[in-house]
VEXDONU-709687 format. One line per 3 residues: number of its first residue (from 1); their letters; for each residue x, z, y of N, C-alpha, C. Coordinates in Angstrom, 3 decimals. Each point is the difference from the previous one (the first is absolute). Layout:
% residues N
NUM> a> X,Z,Y,X,Z,Y,X,Z,Y | ...
***
This chain:
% residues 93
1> xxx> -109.190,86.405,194.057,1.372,-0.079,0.446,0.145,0.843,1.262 | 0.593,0.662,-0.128,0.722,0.671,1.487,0.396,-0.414,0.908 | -0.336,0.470,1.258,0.747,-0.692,1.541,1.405,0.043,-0.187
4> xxx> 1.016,0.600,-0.799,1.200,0.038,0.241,0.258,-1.280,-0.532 | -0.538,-0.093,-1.477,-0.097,-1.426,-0.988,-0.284,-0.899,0.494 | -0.781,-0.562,0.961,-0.733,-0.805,0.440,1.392,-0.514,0.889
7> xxx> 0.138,0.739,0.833,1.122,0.106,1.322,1.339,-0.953,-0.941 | 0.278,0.958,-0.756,1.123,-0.543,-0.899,0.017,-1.153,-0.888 | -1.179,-0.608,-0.103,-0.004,-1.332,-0.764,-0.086,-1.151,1.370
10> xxx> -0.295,0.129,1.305,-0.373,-0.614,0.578,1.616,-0.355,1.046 | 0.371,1.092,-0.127,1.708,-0.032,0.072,0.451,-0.930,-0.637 | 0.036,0.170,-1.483,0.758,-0.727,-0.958,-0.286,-1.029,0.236
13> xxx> -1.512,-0.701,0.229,-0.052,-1.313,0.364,0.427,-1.036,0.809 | 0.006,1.312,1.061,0.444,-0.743,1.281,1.592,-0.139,0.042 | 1.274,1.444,-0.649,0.936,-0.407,-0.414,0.364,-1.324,-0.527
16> xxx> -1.088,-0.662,-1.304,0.220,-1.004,-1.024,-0.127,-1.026,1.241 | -0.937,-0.600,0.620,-0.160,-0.809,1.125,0.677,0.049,0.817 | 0.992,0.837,0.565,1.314,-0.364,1.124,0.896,-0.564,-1.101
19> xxx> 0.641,0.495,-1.103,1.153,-0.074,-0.526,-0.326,-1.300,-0.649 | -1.747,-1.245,-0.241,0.451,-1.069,-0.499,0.802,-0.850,1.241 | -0.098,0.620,1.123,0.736,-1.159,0.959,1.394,-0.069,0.347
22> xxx> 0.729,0.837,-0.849,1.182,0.782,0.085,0.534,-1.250,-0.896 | -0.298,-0.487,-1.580,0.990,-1.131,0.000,-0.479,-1.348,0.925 | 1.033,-0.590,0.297,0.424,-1.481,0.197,-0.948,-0.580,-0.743
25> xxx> -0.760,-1.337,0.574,-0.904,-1.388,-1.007,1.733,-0.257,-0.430 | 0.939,-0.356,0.427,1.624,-0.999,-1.023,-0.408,0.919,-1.342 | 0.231,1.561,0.431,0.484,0.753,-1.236,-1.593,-0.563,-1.020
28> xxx> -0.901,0.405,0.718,-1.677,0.094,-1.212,0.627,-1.492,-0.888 | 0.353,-1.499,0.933,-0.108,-1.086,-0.584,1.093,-0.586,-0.577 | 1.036,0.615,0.262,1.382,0.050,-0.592,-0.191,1.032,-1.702
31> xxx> -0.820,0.910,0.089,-0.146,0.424,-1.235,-0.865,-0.628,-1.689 | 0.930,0.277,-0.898,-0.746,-0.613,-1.579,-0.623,0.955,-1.045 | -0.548,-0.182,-0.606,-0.050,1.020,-1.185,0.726,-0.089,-0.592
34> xxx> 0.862,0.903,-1.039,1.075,0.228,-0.761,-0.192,1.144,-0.552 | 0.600,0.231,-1.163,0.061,1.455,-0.899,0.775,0.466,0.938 | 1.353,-0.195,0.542,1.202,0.564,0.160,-0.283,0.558,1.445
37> xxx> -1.211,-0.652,0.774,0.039,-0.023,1.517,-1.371,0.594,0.123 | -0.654,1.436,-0.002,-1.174,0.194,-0.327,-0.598,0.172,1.779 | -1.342,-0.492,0.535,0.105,-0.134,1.575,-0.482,1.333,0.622
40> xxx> 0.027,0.577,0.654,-0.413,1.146,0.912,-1.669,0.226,-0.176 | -0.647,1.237,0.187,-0.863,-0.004,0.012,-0.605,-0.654,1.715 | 0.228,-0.361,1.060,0.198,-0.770,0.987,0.285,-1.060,-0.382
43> xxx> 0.811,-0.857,-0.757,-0.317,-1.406,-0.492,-1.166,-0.684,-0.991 | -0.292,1.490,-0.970,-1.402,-0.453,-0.096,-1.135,-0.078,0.515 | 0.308,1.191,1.202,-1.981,-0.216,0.835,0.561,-1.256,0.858
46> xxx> 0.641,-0.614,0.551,0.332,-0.901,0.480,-0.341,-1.635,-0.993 | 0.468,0.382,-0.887,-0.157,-0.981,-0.829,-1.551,0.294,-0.169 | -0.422,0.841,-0.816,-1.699,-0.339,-0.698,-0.854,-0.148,1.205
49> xxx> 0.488,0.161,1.496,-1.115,-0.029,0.810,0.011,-1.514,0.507 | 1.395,-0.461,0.069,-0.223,-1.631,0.144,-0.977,-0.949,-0.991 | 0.310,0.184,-1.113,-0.290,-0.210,-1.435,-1.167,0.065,0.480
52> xxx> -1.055,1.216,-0.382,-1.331,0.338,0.537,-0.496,-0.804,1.147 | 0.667,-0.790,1.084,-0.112,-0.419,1.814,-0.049,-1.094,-0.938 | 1.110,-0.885,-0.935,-0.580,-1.465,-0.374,-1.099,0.161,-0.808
55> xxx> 0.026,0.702,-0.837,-1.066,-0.388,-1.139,-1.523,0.369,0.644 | -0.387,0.619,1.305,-0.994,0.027,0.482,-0.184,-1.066,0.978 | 1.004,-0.859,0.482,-0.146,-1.561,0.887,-0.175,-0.939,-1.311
58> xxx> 0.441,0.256,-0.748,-0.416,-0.765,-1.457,-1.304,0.014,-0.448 | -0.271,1.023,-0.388,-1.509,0.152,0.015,-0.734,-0.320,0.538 | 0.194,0.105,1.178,-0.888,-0.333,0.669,-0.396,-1.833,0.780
61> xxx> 1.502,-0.364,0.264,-0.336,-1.492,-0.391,-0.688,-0.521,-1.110 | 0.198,0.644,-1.268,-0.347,-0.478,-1.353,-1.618,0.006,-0.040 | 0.000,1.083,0.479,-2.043,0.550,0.029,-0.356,-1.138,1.315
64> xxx> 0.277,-0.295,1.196,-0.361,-0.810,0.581,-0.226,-1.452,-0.171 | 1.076,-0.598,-0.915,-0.100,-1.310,-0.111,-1.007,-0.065,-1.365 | -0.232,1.218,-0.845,-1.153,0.109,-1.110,-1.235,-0.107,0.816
67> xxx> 0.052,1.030,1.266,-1.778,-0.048,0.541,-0.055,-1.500,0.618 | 0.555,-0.459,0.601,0.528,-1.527,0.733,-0.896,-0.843,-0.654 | 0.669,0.022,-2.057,-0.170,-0.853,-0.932,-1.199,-0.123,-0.107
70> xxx> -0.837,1.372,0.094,-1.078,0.592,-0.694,-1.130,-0.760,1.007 | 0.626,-0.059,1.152,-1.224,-0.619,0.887,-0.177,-1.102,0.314 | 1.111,-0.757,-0.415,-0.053,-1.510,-0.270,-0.496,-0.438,-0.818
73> xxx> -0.046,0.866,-1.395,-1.033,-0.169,-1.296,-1.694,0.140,0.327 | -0.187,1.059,0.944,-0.818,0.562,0.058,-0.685,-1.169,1.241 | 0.437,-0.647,-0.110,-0.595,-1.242,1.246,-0.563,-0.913,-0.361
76> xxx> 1.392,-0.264,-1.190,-0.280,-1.131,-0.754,-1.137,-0.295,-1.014 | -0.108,1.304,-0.561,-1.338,-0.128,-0.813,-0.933,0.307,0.963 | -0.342,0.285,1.150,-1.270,-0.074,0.249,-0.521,-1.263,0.726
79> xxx> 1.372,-1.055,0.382,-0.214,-1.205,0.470,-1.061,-0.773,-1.310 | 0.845,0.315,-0.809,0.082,-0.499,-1.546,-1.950,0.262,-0.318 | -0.430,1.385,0.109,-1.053,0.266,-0.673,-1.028,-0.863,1.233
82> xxx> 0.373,0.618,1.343,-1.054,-0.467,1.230,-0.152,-2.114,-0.663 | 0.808,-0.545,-0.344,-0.281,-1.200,-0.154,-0.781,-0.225,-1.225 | 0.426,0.597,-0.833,-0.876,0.117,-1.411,-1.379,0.472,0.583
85> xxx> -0.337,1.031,0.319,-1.076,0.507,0.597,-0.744,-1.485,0.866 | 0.342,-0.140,1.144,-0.256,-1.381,0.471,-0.643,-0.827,-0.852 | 0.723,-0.169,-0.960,-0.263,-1.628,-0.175,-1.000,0.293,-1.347
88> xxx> 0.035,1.165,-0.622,-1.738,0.376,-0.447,-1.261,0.174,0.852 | 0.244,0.596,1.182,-0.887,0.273,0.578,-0.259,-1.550,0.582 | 0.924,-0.949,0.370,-0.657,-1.235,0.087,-0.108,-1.297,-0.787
91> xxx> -0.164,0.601,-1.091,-0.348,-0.722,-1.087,0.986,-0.751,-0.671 | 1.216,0.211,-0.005,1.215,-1.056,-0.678,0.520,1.191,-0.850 | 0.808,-0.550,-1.041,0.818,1.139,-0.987,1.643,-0.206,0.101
***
């Protein structure tokens, strides 16, 4: 890619990043989907980047309260085996 190319995509980006702050949160949350009402390309990076912001606090609660689970299991059977273990090693079943 070329320095001019390079220059010029890094523009565009930074263009796209001033102009999402240009609408209003009323207008982003005041807006619906509709055939008739199609949304700005600014109401969609607005939109898919929220979207993207929950579904990664989602995730990530979700994966936490799984590892959480996992180590409460992971306790439980070894309480579980250490007593089994025990009580062979001292002679009861």
């Amino acid at each position: 890619m070329r320095n001019t190319q390079r220059k010029r995509v890094k523009t565009t980006w930074r263009n796209n990043l001033e102009t999402d702050f240009a609408m209003s949160e009323q207008e982003l949350n005041s807006y619906r989907f509709s055939p008739d009402n199609e949304p700005t390309d600014e109401m969609l990076r607005r939109i898919m980047r929220e979207v993207a912001e929950e579904a990664r606090a989602s995730n990530k609660t979700a994966a936490d309260a799984y590892l959480a689970q996992m180590r409460r299991n992971i306790v439980a059977k070894q309480a579980k085996w250490a007593d089994r273990i025990n009580s062979m090693v001292n002679g009861r079943k």
